[in-house]
C-alpha positions in Angstrom: 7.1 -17.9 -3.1 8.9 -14.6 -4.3 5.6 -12.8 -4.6 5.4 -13.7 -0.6 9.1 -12.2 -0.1 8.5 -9.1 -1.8 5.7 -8.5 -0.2 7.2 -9.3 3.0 9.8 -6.5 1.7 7.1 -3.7 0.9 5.6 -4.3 4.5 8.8 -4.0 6.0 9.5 -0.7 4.1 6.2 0.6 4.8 6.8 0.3 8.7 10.3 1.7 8.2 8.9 5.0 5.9 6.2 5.8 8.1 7.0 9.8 8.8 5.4 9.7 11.8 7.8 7.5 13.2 11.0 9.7 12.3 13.1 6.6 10.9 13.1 7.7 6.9 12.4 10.8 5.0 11.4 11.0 1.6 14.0 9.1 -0.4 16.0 8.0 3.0 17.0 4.5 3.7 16.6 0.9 2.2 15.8 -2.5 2.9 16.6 -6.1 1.2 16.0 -9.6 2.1 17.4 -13.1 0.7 15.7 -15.2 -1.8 17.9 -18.0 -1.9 21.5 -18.8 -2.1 22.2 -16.9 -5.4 20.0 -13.4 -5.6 18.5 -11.1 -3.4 15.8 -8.2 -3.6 16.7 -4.7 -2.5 15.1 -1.6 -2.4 15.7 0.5 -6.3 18.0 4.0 -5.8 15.4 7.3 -5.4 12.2 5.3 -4.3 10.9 6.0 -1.1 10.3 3.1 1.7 7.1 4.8 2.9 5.4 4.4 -0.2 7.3 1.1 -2.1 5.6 -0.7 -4.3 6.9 -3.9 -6.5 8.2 -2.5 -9.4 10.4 -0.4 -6.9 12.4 -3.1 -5.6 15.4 -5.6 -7.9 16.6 -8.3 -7.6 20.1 -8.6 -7.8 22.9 -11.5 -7.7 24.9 -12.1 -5.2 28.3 -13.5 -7.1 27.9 -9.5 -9.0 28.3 -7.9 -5.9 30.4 -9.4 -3.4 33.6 -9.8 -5.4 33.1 -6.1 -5.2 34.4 -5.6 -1.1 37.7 -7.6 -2.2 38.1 -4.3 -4.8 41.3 -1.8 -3.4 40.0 0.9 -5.2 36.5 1.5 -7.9 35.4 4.9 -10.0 31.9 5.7 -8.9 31.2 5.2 -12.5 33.1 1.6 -12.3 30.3 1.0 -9.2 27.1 2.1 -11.0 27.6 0.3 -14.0 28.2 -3.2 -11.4 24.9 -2.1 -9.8 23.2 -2.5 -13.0 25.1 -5.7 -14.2 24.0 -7.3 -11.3 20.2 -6.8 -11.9 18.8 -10.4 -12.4 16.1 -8.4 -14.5 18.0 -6.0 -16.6 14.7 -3.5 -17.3 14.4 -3.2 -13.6 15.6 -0.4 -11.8 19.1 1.1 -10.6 19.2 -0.9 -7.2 20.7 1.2 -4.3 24.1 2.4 -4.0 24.4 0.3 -0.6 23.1 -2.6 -2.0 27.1 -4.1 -1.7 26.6 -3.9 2.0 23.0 -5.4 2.1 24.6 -8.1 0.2 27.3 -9.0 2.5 24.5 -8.4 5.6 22.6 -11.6 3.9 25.2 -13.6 4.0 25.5 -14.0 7.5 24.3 -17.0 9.1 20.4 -16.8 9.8 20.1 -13.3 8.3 17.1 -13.2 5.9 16.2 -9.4 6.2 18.1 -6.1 6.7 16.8 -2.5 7.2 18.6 0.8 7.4 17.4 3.9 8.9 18.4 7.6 9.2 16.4 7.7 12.2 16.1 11.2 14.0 17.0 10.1 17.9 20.0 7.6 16.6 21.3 10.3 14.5 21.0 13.1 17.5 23.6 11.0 19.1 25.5 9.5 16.0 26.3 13.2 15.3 27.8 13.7 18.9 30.4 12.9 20.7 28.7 10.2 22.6 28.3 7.9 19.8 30.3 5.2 20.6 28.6 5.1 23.9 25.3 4.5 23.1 26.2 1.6 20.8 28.9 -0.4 23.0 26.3 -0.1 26.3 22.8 -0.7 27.0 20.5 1.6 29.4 17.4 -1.1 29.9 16.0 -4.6 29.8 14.1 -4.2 26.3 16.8 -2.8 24.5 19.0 -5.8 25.3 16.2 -7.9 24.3 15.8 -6.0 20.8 19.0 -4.7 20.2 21.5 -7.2 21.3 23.9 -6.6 24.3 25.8 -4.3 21.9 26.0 -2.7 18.5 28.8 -2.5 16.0 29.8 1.6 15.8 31.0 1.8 12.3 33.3 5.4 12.2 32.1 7.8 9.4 32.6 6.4 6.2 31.6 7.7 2.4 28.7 5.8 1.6 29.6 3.1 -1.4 31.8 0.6 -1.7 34.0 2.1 0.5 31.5 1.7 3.5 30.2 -1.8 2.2 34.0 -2.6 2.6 34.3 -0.7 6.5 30.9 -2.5 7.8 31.9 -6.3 6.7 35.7 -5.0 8.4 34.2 -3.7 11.7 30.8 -6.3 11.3 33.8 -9.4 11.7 35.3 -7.9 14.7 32.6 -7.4 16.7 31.2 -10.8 15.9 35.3 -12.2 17.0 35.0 -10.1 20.1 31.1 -10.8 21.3 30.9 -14.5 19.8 27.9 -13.1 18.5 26.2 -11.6 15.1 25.2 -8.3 15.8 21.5 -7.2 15.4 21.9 -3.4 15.5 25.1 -1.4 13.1 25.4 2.5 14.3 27.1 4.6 11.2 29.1 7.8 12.5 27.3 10.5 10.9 25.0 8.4 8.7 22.4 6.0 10.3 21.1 2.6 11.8 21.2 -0.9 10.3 19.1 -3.8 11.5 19.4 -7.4 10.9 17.4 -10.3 11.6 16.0 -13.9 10.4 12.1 -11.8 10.0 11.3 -8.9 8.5 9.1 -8.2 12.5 12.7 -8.8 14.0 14.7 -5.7 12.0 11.5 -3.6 12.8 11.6 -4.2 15.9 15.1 -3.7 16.6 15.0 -0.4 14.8 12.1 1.1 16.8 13.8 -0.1 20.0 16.8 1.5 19.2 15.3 4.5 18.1 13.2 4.5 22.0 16.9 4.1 23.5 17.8 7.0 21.7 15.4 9.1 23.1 15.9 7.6 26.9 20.0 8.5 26.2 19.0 12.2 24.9 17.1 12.5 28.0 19.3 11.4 30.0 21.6 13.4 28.8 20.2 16.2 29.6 19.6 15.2 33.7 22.8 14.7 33.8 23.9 11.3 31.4 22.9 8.1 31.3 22.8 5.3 34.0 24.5 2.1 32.0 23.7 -1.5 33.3 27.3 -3.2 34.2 28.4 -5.9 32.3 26.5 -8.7 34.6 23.2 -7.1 34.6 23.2 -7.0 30.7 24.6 -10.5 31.3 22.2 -11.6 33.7 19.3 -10.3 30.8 20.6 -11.5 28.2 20.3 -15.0 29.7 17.4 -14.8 31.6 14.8 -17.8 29.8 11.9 -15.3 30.6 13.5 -12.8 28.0 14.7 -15.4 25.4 10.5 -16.4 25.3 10.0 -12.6 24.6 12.7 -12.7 22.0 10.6 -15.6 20.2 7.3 -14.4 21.1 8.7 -10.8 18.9 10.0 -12.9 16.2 13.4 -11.8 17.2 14.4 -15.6 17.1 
């Protein structure tokens, strides 16, 4: 069964680290999925997703990590050395300094993978002043199929603790204000998270998000972007014909 979820992992990663794809360079971006109430597997600090293998992935215990968002303050030291105690295996590798927030990620209902990118489109606009546009509208039918009707904009944050802490902060009120989990996070600055029940599901909300970004830059340049109103995303959202697509992409 675990050798099934890791290698569910590695595939994931491998999609994710293709170069020709722009999502991950070299030593860019993780990925992590749940094994079961108590640990979870995440990808080790320095490998790269392109090329993952088995022994580049740990597991690591959830009750080591979470405790960690309640902390007000941690050393970076303080934060390594919790990284390691929570290695289920404790010859396995460092896991990744954002393994806190893949950890709180997995414990929202229904979540069973999560992938983050530093994808080139999504960061052309996370480093612009139109940010928080692209994340709280939606431009076409697909990407509301893929993506949700919105994402979460997370403001820049130092990556750590301290944005594990700002993600599950921002993460709650957008599911309060949407009623909804969120299946795309934008990071200020930083880079894309994707969430879903399948490994196919994060993929494909990544690479859709990724497509939007180009269609924004583009349209940025004619001029800016045309936004659907609130009642066409609506009317997507809850057309049956698009929640079949939605289970036909493993996005539910």
């Amino acid at each position: 069964m675990k050798n099934a979820i890791v290698q569910d992992l590695i595939t994931l990663s491998h999609e994710i680290g293709r170069e020709d794809r722009g999502l991950a360079m070299l030593g860019e971006g993780n990925t992590s999925t749940r094994v079961n109430d108590e640990t979870f597997i995440v990808k080790a600090s320095g490998t790269c997703l392109g090329t993952l293998q088995p022994e580049d992935v740990v597991e690591c215990r959830f009750d080591a990590l979470l405790p960690l968002l309640e902390k007000s303050s941690m050393s970076d030291k303080d934060v390594d050395d919790a990284l390691l105690a929570a290695r289920v295996d404790s010859t396995a590798k460092k896991p990744s300094v954002e393994a806190v927030f893949h950890a709180y990620f997995l414990t929202l209902p229904g979540i069973k993978f999560v992938g983050h990118s530093h994808a080139i489109s999504v960061n052309q606009i996370l480093c612009s002043p139109r940010a928080r546009d692209f994340a709280e509208k939606r431009m076409f039918p697909d990407e509301i199929v893929c993506c949700g009707t919105a994402s979460v904009f997370v403001p820049y944050t130092d990556p750590g603790l301290k944005l594990a802490q700002t993600l599950r902060r921002d993460t709650e009120g957008f599911i309060k204000k949407h009623q909804r989990q969120p299946r795309v996070v934008l990071m200020q600055n930083h880079g894309i998270i994707t969430l879903g029940a399948t490994w196919q599901s994060v993929l494909s909300a990544m690479l859709m998000a990724e497509k939007a970004a180009k269609v924004f830059v583009g349209a940025a340049a004619l001029g800016g972007p045309v936004f659907f109103s609130e009642s066409n995303v609506h009317r997507i959202d809850n057309r049956p014909d698009e929640a079949y697509r939605q289970r036909a992409l493993k996005m539910a």
